[in-house]
C-alpha positions in Angstrom: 52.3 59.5 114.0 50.8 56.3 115.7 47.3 57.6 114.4 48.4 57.7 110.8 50.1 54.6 111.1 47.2 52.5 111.7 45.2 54.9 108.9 47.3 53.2 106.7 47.2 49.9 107.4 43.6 49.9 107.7 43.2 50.9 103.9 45.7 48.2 102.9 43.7 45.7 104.6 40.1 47.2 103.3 42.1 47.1 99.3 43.4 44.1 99.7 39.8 42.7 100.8 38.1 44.3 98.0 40.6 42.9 95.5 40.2 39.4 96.8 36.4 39.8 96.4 36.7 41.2 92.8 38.7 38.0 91.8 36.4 35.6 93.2 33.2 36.9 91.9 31.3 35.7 89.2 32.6 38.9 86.6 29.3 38.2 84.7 27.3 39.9 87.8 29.1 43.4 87.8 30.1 45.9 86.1 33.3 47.3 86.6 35.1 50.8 85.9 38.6 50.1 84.8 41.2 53.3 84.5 44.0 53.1 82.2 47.3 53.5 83.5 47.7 56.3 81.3 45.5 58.4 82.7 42.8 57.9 80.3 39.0 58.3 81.8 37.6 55.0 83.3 35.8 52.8 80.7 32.8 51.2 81.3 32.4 47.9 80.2 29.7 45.1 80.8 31.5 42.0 81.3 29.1 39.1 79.1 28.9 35.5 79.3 32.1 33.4 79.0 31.8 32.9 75.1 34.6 30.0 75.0 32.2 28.3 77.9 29.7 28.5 74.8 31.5 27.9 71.9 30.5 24.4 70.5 33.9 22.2 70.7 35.3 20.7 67.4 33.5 17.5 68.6 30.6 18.8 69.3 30.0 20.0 65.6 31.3 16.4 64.4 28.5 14.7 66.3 25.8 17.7 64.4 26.9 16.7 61.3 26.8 12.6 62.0 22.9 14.1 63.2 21.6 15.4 60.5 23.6 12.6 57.7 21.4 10.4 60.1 18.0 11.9 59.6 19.2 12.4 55.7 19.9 8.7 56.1 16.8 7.7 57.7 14.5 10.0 55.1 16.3 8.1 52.5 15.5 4.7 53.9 11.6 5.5 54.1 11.3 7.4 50.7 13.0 3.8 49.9 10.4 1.6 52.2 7.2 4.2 50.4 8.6 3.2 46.9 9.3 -0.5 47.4 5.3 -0.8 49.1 4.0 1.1 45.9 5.7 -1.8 43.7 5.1 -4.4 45.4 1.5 -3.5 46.5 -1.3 -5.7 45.2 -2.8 -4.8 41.9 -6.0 -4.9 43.1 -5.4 -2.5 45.9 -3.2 -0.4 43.4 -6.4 -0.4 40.6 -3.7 -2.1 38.2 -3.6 -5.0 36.1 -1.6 -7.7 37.6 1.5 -8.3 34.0 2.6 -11.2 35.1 -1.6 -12.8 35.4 -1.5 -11.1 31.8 1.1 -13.1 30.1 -0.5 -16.2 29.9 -3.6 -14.4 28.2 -1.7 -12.8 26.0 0.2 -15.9 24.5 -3.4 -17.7 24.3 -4.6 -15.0 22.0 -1.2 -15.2 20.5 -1.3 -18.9 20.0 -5.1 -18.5 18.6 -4.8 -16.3 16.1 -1.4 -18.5 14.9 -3.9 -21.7 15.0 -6.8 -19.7 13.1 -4.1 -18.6 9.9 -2.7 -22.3 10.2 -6.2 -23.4 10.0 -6.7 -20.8 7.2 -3.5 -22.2 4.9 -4.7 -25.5 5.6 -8.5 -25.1 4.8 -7.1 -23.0 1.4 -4.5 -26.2 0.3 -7.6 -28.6 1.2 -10.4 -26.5 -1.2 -7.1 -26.2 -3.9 -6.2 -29.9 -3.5 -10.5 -30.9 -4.0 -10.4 -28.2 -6.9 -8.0 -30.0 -8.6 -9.2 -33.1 -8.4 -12.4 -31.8 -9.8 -10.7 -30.4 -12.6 -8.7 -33.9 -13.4 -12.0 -35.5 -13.2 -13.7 -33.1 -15.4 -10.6 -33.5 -17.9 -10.5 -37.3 -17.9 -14.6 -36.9 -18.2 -14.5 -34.4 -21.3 -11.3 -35.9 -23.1 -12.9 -39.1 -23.1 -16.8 -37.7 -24.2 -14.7 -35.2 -27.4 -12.3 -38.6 -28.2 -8.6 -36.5 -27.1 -6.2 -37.3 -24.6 -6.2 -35.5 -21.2 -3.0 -34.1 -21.7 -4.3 -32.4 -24.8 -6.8 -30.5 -22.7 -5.1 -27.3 -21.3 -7.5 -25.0 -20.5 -8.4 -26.1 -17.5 -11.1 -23.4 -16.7 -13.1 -24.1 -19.6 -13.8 -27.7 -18.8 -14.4 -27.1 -15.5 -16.8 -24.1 -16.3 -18.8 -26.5 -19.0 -19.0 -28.9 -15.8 -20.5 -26.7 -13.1 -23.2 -26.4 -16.2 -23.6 -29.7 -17.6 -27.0 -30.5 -17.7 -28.8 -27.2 -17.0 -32.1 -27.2 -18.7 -32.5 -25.1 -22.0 -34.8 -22.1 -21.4 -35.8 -19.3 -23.7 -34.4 -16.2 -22.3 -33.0 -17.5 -19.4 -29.5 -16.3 -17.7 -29.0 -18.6 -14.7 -28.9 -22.2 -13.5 -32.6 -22.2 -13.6 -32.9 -22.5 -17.0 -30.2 -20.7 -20.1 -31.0 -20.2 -23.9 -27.8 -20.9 -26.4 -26.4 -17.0 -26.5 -27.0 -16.3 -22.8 -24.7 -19.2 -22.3 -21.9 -19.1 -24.6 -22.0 -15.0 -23.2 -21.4 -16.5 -19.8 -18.8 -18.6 -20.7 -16.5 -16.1 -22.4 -17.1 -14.3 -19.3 -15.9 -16.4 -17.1 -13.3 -18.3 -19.4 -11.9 -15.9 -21.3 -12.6 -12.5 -19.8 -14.7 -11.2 -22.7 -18.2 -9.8 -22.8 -20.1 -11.0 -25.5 -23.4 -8.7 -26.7 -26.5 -11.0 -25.6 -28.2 -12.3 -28.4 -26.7 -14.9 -31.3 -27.3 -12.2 -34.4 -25.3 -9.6 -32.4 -22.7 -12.0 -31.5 -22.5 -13.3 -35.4 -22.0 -9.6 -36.6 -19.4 -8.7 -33.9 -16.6 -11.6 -34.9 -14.3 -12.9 -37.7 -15.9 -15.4 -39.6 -14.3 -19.0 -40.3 -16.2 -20.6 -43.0 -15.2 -24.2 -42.4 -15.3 -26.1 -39.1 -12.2 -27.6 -39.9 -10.1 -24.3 -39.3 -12.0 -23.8 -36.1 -9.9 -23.7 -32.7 -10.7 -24.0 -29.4 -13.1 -21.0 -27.8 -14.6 -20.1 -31.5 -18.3 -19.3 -31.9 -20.2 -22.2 -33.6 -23.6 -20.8 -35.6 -26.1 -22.7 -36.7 -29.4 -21.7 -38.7 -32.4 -23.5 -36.7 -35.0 -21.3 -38.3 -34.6 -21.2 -41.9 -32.5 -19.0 -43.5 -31.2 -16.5 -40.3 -29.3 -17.5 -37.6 -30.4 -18.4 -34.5 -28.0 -20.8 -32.6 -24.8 -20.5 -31.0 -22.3 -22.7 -29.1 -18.7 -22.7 -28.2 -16.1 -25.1 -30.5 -14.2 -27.3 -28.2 -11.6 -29.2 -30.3 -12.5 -32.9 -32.6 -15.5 -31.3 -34.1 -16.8 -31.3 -30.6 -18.9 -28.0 -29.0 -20.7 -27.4 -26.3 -24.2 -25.5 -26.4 -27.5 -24.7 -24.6 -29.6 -27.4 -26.4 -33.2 -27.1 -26.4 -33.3 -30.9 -26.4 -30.8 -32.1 -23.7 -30.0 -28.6 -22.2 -26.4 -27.4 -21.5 -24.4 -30.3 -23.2 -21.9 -31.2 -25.7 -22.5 -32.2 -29.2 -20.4 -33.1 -32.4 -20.8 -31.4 -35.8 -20.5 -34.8 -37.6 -24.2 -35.4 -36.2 -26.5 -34.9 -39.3 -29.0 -33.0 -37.4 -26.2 -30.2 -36.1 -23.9 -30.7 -39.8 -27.4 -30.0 -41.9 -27.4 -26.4 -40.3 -24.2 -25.6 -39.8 -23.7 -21.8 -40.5 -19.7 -21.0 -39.8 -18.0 -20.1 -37.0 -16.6 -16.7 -35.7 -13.6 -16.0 -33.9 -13.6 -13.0 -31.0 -10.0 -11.9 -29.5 -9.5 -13.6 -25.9 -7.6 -14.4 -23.4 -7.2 -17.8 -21.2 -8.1 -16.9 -17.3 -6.3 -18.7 -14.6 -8.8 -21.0 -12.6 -8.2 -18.3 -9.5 -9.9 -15.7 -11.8 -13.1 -17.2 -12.8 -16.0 -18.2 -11.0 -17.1 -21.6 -12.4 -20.8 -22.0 -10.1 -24.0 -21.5 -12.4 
């Protein structure tokens, strides 16, 4: 009886020791067999890590987050830093042309070109205000020389033509300043004046226009003929107004005459009259 006694307490004592060890150990080290009270066989089961140890805290994924909007933050800031250096970097160093050093460039060229048209307008009313006076003075000149007012000269680019030519020496045969004959001018000068192309010689230009027997039905701008030679004709001039016309004269050149002179009314032949029109003094060229 004694002996099983002290059989029993020793096995309470051994449990009881085991138990206390089983609590205190670190239950990641063993592995355990664990019956169910019901009887069911023992299940093994490795006892892992203590996940809540490792579970990240609420805090813990608050301070992640502030992380990584920090490095967001900071990329931010030096894509910024990279983009502000690339504008403001020097143009030289970025192979660019500095706009701003530009400007000024561009408003000189700017203000050139403006100076250059003004100079243009002003040079074109300077040669329009010299044009015209040469054209009063030629009208004062002429109205005087034919015995007519100024104001009853109105084509201005008639007198003005006869003035560019006054005085040109008489030439058989000849078409320029150097030296004219009668037809080559008067063809010139319908030309120029009037916008009409006369055939060359004085015969052809007879037999190409209405004849006007007397010179006192002649107007302005009418052929003049005259019979130098005999019995054909072989002069020609342009009728002017006051029994005034001007002519190629073999005598005196490119000048004006009257009809009431004996030599010019002794071979008077008729005049002729050719459709025309008055060009404005921008049209015509008036140089010999």
């Amino acid at each position: 009886m004694g002996k099983h006694l002290f059989l029993c307490v020793s096995a309470c004592f051994l449990f009881s020791s085991y138990d206390s060890d089983s609590q205190t150990a670190n239950p990641a080290s063993y592995n355990l067999q664990i019956r169910s009270n019901t009887g069911q066989p023992a299940i093994t089961t490795t006892l892992l890590p203590d996940v809540k140890n490792k579970k990240p805290e609420t805090s813990d994924i608050t301070e992640v987050k502030k992380n990584a909007e920090n490095v967001a933050s900071v990329s931010d800031r030096q894509q910024g830093a990279l983009t502000n250096a690339a504008q403001t970097k020097a143009p030289e160093e970025m192979n660019l042309p500095d706009v701003k050093d530009s400007i000024p460039v561009i408003s000189r060229a700017n203000d050139s070109l403006q100076n250059k048209e003004n100079g243009k307008d002003e040079l074109n009313e300077a040669d329009q205000a010299a044009a015209e006076e040469e054209v009063n003075n030629a009208i004062t000149k002429y109205a005087q020389q034919i015995g007519v007012e100024p104001y009853d000269i109105t084509n201005y680019p008639l007198y003005h033509f006869i003035d560019g030519w006054y005085g040109i020496q008489y030439k058989w045969g000849g078409t320029d300043s150097g030296g004219i004959d009668c037809s080559a001018f008067s063809q010139k000068l319908y030309g120029r004046v009037f916008g009409v192309e006369l055939l060359r010689t004085t015969r052809e230009q007879h037999r190409h226009c209405e004849h006007i027997r007397h010179s006192e039905d002649a107007s302005e701008g009418d052929l003049v003929f005259f019979r130098i030679h005999h019995f054909r004709i072989s002069h020609v001039g342009v009728y002017l107004a006051n029994g005034y016309f001007v002519n190629a004269s073999s005598s005196y050149g490119v000048t004006i005459s009257s009809l009431n002179d004996k030599y010019w009314r002794r071979r008077y032949a008729g005049c002729g009259r050719i459709s025309k029109e008055v060009k404005s003094i921008s049209e015509s060229d008036f140089t010999p």
